[in-house]
N, C-alpha and C positions, 0 to 999 in steps of 0.2 A: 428390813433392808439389809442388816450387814449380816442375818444367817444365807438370802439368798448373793449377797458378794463376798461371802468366804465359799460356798458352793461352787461359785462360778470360777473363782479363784485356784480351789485343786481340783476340780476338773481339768483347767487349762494348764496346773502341774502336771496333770497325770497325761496329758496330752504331749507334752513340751516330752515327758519323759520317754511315753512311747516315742516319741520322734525320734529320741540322741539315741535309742535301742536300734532303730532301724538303721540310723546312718554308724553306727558302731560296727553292725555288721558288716553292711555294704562295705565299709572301710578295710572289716576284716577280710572280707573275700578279695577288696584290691591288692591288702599287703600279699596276700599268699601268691595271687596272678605277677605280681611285678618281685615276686625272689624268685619266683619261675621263671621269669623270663632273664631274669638277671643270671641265673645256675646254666641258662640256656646258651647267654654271652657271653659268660666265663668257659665256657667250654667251646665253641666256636671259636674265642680268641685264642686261647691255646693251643686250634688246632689249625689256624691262620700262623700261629706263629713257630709253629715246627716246620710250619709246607715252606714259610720266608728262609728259615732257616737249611735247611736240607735245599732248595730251590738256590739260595747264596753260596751254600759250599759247592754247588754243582758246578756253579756261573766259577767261583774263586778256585775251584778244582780244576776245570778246564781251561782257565788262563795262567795257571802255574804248568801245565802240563804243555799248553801251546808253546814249542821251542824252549823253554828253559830259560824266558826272559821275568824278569821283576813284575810283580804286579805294579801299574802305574801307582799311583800315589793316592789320586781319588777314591781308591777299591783299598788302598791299605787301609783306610778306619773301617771299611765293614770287617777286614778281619779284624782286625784290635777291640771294635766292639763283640765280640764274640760271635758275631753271625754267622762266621763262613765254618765255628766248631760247634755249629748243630745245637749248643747251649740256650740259642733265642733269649 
């Protein structure tokens, strides 16, 4: 009886262990797809936030140019955040 339930016993190690082999992969192949897609959003954002920025100094370029009057008050923190100098 207990040589056939230590048989039985690493069998179902060696089973268990195939198992965490297959989902180790698996897991490997998800890390690699999700920095991909991450490298994919990191640059997307970066290029959202140049078109925001170049798009803001346009908007903050053309109402300093409109007449020579002050930009209103609400538009002074996009420039003081640095938007309207293209910096994003």
């Amino acid at each position: 009886k207990n040589k056939v339930a230590a048989q039985k016993c690493r069998r179902r190690k060696l089973e268990a262990l195939a198992g965490l082999r297959e989902e180790l992969g698996r897991l490997g192949e998800e890390r690699e797809r999700l920095l991909r897609a991450r490298g994919q959003a990191e640059v997307a954002l970066g290029t959202l936030r140049r078109d925001l920025a170049a798009v803001t100094a346009q908007v903050l370029g053309a109402l300093r140019e409109g007449g020579g009057h002050p930009l209103p008050p609400e538009l002074r923190g996009l420039e003081r955040a640095g938007l309207g100098g293209g910096t994003g």
